[in-house]
C-alpha positions in Angstrom: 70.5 62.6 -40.1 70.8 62.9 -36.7 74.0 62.8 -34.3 72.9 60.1 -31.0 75.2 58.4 -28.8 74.4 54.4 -28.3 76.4 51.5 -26.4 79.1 49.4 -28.7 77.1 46.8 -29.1 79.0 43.3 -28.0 80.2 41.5 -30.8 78.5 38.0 -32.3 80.6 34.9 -33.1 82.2 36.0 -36.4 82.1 40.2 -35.6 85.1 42.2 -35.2 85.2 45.8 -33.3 86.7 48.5 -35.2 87.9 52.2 -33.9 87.3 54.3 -36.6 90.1 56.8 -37.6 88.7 57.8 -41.1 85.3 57.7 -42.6 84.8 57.8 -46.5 82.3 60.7 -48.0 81.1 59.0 -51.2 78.7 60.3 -53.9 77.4 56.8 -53.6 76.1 57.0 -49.5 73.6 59.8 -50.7 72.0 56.8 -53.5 72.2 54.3 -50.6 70.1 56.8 -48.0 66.7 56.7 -50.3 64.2 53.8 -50.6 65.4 51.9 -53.9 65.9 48.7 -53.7 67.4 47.8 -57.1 71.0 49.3 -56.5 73.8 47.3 -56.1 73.7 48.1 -52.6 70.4 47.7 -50.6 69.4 51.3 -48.9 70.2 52.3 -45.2 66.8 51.6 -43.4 66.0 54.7 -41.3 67.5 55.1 -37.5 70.3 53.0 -38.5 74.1 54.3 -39.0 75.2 55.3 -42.5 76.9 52.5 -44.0 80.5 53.8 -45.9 84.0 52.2 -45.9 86.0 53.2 -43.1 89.6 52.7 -42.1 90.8 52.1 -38.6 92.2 49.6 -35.9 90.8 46.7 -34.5 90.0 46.3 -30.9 87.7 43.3 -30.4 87.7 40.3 -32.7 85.5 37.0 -32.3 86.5 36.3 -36.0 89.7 34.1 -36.7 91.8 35.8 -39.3 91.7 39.3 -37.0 93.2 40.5 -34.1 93.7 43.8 -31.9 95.9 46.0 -33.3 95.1 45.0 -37.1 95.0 48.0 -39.1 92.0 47.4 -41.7 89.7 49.4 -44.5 86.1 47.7 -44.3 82.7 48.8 -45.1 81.3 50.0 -41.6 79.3 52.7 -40.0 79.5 56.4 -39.6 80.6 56.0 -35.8 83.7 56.1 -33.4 83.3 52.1 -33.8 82.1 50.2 -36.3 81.0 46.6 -36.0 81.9 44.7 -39.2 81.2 40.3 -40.3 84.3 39.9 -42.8 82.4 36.5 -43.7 79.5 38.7 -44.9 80.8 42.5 -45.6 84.4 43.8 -47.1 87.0 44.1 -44.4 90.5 43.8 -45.2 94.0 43.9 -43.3 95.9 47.2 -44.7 99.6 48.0 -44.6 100.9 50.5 -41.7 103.9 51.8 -44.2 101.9 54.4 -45.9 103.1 57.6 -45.0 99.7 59.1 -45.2 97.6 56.0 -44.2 94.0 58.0 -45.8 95.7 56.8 -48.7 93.9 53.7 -48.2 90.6 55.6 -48.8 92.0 57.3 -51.6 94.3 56.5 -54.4 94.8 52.4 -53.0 90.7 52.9 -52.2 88.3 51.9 -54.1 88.5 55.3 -55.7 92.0 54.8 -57.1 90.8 51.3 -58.2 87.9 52.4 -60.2 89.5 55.4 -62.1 92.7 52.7 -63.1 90.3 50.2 -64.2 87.6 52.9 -66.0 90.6 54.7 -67.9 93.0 51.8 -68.6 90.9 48.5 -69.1 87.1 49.7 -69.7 87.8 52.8 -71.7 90.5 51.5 -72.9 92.4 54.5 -73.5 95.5 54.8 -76.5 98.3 57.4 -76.1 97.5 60.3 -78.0 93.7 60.1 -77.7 91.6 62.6 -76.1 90.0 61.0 -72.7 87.7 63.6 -71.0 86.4 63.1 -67.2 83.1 64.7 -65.9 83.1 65.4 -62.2 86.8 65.7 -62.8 87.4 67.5 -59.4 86.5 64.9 -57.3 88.3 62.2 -55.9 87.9 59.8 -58.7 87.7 62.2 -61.8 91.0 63.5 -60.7 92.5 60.4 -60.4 91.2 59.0 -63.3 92.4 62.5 -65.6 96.0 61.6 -63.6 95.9 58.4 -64.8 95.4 59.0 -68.2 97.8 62.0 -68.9 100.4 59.5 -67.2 99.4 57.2 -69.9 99.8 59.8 -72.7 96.3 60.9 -73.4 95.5 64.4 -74.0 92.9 65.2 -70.5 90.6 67.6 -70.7 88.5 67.5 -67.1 84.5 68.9 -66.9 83.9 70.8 -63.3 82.2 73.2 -61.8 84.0 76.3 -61.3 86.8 78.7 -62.9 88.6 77.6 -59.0 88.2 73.6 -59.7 89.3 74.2 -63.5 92.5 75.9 -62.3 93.0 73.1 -59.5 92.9 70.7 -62.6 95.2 72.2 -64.5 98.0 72.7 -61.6 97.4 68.0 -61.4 98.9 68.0 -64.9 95.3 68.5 -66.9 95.3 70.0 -70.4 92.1 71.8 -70.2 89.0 72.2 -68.4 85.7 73.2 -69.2 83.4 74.7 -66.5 79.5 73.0 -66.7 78.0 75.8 -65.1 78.9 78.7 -67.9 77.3 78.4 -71.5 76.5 75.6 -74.0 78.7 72.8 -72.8 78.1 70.4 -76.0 79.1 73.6 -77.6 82.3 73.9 -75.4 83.4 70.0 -75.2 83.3 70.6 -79.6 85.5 73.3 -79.3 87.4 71.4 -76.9 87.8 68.3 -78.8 87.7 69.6 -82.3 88.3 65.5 -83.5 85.9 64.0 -80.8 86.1 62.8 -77.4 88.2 59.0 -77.5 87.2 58.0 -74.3 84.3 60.0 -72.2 85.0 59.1 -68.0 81.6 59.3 -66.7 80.8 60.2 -63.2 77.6 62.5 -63.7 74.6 61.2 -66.2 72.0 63.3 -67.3 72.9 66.4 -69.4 76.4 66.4 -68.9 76.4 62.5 -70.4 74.0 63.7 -73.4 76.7 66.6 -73.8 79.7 64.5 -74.1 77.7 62.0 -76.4 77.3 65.1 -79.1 81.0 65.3 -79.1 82.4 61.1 -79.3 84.4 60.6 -82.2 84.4 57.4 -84.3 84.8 54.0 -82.2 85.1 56.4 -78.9 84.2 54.4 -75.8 82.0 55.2 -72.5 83.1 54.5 -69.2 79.9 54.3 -66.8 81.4 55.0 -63.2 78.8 56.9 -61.7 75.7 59.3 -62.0 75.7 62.2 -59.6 73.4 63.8 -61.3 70.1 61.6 -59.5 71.8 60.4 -57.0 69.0 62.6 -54.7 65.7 61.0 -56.8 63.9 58.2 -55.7 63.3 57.0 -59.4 65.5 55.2 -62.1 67.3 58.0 -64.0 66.1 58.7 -67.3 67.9 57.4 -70.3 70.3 60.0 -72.5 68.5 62.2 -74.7 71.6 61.4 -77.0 71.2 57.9 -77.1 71.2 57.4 -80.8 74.9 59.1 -81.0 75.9 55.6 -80.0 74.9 54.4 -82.8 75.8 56.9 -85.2 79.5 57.5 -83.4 79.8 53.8 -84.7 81.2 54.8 -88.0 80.5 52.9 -91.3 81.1 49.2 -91.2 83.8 49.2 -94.2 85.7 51.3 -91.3 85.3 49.3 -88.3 88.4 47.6 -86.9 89.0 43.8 -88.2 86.8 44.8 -91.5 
């Protein structure tokens, strides 16, 4: 990356002009800077401005439903302005009444979004199970563990550090187990001594084949991201633990509805 000044470009029929007060720093931008094209976002071409969702104020507009002075969260450019088509990209109209108006890239961002949808609807998570959350210091993992110790789960968070573990516990966590010291399958089973219900998962890789050792019966995965080859050009690699989806299944005479 390099830091270059340029002229705001004018804006085309359908544009509007955004001053940027806050850009988002997502584990997703670094996936988006390499060469694949199969994501679901099509990579940054080289010399261009890092794409990322940015909050801020409209100060030009040639589109109809936006004006100067509209406060909006949009996906836009790493830049004092960012030049946005709501017809083609996300840009939407945000409330002013936040007291902390980041807010809008956090916890009403797509970051709160996706942890309320991964723990409540996708993972499905039941009070009194045990939900676990890799990457559980980060924006979404923290939310996410929030979420689901709100809801009655028992939370037990996977990080990186003694200092990120004791973070976790002061948000209301019941445990945390650091990646970076010992055998973590071996740690997650003495951890979860009855399995893992629902397994958050923001990393891949070994930490995904770790938590798949440790799933009780009928536990569920919730895919929300893979930090782990975010930085490689090729498709990750599939879990080494794959067939734990299977065997976590539990015999048939025991499945729910038999």
């Amino acid at each position: 990356m390099e830091l270059v000044d340029r002229e705001t470009p004018d804006l085309a029929d359908g544009e509007v002009l955004i001053r940027n007060a806050c850009l988002s720093l997502d584990a997703g931008t670094r996936m988006w800077m390499g060469p694949r094209e199969d994501s679901y976002s099509p990579p940054t071409p080289l010399g261009s401005p890092i794409i990322s969702t940015v909050l801020g104020t409209v100060t030009g507009s040639r589109h109809p439903d936006f004006r100067p002075g509209d406060l909006v969260r949009a996906y836009g450019q790493w830049a004092d302005y960012s030049v946005s088509c709501p017809d083609e990209v996300y840009v939407e109209r945000v409330s002013r009444r936040l007291d902390d108006p980041r807010q809008h890239l956090g916890v009403f961002g797509a970051n709160g979004w996706t942890a309320c949808l991964g723990v409540l609807e996708y993972g499905a998570a039941k009070p009194g199970e045990t939900f676990v959350v890799s990457a559980a210091s980060g924006v979404t993992g923290a939310l996410a563990g929030q979420i689901a110790k709100q809801h009655g789960r028992r939370v037990l968070g996977i990080t990186g550090s003694p200092e990120k573990g004791a973070w976790l516990r002061e948000l209301g966590f019941d445990a945390a187990v650091d990646r970076t010291t010992g055998d973590l399958g071996e740690a997650l089973r003495e951890a979860c001594p009855d399995g893992i219900d629902v397994y958050f998962d923001n990393v891949g890789g070994a930490v995904l084949d770790a938590a798949l050792g440790s799933m009780a019966l009928f536990g569920r995965v919730a895919v929300c991201g893979l930090l782990s080859v975010y930085d490689r050009d090729e498709p990750a690699p599939g879990p080494a633990r794959f067939d734990q989806i299977l065997m976590a299944a539990g015999p048939i005479e025991n499945r729910p509805g038999t």
